[in-house]
C-alpha positions in Angstrom: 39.4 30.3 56.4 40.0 34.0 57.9 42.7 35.8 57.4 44.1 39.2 59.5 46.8 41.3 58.8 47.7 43.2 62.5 50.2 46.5 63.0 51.8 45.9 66.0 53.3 48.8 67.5 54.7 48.3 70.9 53.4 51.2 72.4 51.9 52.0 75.8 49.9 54.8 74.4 48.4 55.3 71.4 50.9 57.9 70.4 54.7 57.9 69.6 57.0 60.9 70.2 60.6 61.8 69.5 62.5 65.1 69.8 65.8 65.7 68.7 68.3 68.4 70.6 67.9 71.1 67.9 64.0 71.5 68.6 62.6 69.4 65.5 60.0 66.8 66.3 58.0 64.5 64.9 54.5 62.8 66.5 52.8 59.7 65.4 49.3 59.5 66.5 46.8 55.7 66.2 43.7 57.3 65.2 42.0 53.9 64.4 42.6 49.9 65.3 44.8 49.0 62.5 43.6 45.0 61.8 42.7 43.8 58.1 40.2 41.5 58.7 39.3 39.1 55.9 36.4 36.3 55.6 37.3 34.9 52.3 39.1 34.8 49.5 37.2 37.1 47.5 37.6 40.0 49.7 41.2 39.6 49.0 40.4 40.4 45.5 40.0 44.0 46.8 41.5 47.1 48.8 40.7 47.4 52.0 41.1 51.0 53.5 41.5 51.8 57.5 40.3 55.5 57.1 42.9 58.0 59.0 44.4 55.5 61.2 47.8 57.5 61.2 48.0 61.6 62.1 51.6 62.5 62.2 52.2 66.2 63.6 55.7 67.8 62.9 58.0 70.3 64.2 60.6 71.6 62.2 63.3 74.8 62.8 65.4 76.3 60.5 66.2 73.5 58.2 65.4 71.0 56.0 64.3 67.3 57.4 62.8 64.1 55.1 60.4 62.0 57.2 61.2 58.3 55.5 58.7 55.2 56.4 59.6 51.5 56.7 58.1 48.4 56.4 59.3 45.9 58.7 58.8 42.7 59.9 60.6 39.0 61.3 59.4 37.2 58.9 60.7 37.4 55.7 57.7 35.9 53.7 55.4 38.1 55.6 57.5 40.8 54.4 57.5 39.7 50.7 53.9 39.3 51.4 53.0 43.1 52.2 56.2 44.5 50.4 54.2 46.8 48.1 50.5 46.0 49.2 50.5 48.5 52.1 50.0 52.1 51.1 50.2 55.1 53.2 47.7 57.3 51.7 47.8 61.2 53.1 44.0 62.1 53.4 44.6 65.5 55.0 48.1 68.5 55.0 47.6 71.1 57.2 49.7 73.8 55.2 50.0 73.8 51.1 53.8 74.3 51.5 54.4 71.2 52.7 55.3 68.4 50.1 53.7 65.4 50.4 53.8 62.6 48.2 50.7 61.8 46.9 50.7 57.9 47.6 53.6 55.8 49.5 53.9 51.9 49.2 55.7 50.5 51.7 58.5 48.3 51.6 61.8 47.0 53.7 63.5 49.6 51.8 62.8 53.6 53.4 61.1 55.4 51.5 60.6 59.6 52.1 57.1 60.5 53.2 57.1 64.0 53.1 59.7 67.4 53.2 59.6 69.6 55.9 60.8 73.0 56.8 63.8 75.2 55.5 62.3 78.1 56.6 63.8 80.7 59.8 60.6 80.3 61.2 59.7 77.3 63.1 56.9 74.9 61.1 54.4 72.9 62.9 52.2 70.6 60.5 49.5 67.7 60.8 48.7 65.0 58.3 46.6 62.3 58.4 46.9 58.8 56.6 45.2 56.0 55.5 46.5 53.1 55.5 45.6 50.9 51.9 45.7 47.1 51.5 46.1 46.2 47.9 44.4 43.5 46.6 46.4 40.0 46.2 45.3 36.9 44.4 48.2 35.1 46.9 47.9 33.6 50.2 49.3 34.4 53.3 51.5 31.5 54.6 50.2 31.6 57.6 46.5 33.1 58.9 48.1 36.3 60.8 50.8 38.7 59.5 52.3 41.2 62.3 54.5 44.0 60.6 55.6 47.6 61.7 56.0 50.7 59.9 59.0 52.5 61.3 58.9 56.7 60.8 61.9 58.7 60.8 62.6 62.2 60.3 65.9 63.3 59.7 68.0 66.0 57.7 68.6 64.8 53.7 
């Protein structure tokens, strides 16, 4: 039996964008397809990595903002399913000020990403992710899983 795991993002283009009035942004760019693909069980038994399938650039002006992440999903056991097994993994930070956590699980709860800005100047930085799926000795209950991860970037 095969099993895939699919992002769906609803997204005409490969990249997201949102700007708020006060000139801070934040970019979310599909570098790779983001499908799990898996042929059997065993290769369940370990992580599978889609190499910097996320590159998020940022804007930020004169203040602080917290870029959160979200797993969501309609189905709730798909969601108990990846709640946890999905890591964002930052691969690349354009600037050493800029704190990143090291390693983000996903889950329905948000959980910060990153810390941006504060200073008078205005910020720009890239990082890229991987996304990580953890290995799981349960099955899916049913052959595909669709899921989003939801970005925000807002003051703390």
């Amino acid at each position: 039996m095969k099993w895939s795991v699919l992002l769906l993002i609803f997204l005409v283009s490969k990249t997201a964008y949102c700007q708020s009035d006060n000139a801070d942004n934040i970019r979310l760019i599909i570098r790779q397809p983001l499908l799990f693909a898996y042929e059997g069980f065993e290769q369940m038994l370990s992580p599978k990595t889609i190499s910097n399938a996320f590159e998020l650039k940022l804007k930020a002006k004169n203040r602080t903002c917290n870029v959160s992440v979200t797993l969501q999903s309609t189905s709730s056991s798909d969601l108990y399913f990846l709640t946890n097994r999905l890591l964002l993994r930052p691969t690349y930070v354009s600037s050493p000020t800029l704190s990143a956590m090291s390693e983000v699980p996903l889950s329905p709860m948000s959980s910060i990403l990153l810390s941006v800005g504060g200073s008078t100047n205005t910020e720009h930085h890239t990082i890229l992710y991987d996304l990580v799926m953890m290995p799981t000795a349960q099955f899916p209950s049913s052959n595909n899983i669709g899921f989003t991860i939801l970005f925000t970037m807002a003051q703390p």
